[in-house]
C-alpha positions as CSV (number, residue, x, y, z in Angstrom):
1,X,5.8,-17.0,-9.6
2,X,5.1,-17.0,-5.9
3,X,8.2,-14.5,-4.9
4,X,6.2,-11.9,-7.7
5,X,2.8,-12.8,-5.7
6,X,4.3,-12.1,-2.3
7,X,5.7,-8.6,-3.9
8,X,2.4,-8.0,-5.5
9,X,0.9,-8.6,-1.7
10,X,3.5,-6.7,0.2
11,X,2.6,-4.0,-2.2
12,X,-1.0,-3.8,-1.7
13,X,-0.6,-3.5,2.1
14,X,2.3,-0.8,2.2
15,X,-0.9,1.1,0.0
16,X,-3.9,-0.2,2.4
17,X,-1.7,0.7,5.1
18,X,-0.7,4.4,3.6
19,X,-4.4,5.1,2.7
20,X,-5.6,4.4,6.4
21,X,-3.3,5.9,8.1
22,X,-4.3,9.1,5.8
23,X,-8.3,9.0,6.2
24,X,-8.4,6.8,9.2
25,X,-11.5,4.7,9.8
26,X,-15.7,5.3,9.1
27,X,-15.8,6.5,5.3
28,X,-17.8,3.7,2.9
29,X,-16.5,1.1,1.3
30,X,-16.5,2.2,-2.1
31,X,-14.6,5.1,-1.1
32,X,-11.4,2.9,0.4
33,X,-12.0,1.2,-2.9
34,X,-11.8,4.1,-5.6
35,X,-8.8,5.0,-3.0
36,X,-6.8,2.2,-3.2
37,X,-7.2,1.1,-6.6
38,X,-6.0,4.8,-8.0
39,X,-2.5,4.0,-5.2
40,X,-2.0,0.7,-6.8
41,X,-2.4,2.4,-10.5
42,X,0.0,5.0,-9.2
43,X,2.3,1.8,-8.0
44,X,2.4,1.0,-12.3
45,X,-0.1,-2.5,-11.7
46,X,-2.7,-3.6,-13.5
47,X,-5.7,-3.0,-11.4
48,X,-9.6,-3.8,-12.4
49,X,-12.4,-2.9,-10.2
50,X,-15.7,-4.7,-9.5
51,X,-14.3,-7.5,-11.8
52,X,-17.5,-9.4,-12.7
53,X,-16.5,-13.2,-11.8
54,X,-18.3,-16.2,-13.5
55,X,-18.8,-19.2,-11.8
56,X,-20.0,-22.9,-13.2
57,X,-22.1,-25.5,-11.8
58,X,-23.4,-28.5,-13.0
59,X,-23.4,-27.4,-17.0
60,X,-24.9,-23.7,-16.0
61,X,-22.8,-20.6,-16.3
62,X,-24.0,-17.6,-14.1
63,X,-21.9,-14.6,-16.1
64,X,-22.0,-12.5,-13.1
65,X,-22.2,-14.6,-9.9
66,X,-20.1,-11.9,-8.1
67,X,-17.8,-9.1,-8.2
68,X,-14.4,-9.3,-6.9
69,X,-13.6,-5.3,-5.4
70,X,-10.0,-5.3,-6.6
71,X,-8.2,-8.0,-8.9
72,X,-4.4,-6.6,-9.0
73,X,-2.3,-7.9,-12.0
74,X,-5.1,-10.8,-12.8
75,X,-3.6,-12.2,-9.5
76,X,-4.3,-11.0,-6.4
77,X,-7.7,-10.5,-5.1
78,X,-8.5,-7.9,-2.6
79,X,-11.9,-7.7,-0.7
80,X,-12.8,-4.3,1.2
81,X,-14.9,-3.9,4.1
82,X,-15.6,-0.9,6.5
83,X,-17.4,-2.2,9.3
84,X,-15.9,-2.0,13.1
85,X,-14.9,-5.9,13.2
86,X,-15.2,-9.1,11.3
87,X,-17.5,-11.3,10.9
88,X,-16.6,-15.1,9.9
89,X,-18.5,-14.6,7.0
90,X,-16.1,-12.0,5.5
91,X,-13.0,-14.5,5.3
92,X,-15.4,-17.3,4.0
93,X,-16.4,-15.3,1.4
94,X,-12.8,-14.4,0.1
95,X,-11.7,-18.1,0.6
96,X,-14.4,-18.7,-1.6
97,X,-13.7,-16.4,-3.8
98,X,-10.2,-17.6,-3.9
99,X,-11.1,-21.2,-5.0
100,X,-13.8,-20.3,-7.8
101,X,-11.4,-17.7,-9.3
102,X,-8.4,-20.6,-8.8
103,X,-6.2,-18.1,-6.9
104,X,-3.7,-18.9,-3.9
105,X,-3.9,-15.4,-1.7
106,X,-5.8,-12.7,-1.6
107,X,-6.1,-10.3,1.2
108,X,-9.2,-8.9,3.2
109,X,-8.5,-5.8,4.1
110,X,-11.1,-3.7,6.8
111,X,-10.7,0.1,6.6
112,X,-12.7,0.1,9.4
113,X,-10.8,-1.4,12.2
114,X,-9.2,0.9,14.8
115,X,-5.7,0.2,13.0
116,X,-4.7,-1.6,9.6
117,X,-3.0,-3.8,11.7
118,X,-6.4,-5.0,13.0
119,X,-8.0,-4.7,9.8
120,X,-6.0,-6.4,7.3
121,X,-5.9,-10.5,6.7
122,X,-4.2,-12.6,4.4
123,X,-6.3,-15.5,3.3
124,X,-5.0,-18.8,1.1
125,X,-6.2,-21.1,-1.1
126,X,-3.9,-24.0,-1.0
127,X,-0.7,-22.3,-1.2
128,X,2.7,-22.6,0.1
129,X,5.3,-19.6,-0.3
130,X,8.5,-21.1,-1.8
């Protein structure tokens, strides 16, 4: 399982990486989104955007606590930003994400950032690669 996650994730940023190098930094968010979902499509995955999330608590069920930007192949979670830098919220919220959605990696990926280099981040949820 993990060998098919790592090529699911290698995959994802050889696309992040390909679609910043071609429109560079400063669009909107939604825009890296549409972008990189229709690149992972072309790639032959599974790809759902704005993937309403449920979470539970204490007997209640909230239907549509939040959205995850990109769920690839019901396994890997992606999270977009376009701002200049990070803030620590960013990475809590996908670790978060990661542990209510029960999924080990999930990458946080800033289209905003000088280079890809400096805007992508791989994020874990108790998981070891094998």
């Amino acid at each position: 399982m993990s060998d098919a996650l790592e090529d699911l994730a290698r995959v994802a940023v050889d696309c992040g990486f390909k679609l910043h190098e071609a429109l560079g930094p400063g669009l909107l968010e939604s825009v890296y989104e549409i972008c990189l979902f229709k690149s992972l499509m072309d790639r032959g995955l599974f790809v759902e955007r704005q993937k309403p999330i449920a979470i539970r608590f204490n007997g209640m069920v909230i239907e549509e606590a939040f959205r995850a930007d990109l769920l690839v192949e019901n396994r890997l979670l992606i999270e977009l930003k376009s701002t200049e830098s990070y803030a620590p919220v960013h990475a809590k919220q996908v670790i978060t994400y990661l542990r209510l959605m029960d999924l080990p990696i999930g990458l946080l990926m800033n289209f905003g950032a000088a280079t890809f280099k400096d805007g992508v981040r791989r994020l874990a949820n108790n998981y070891r690669r094998s």
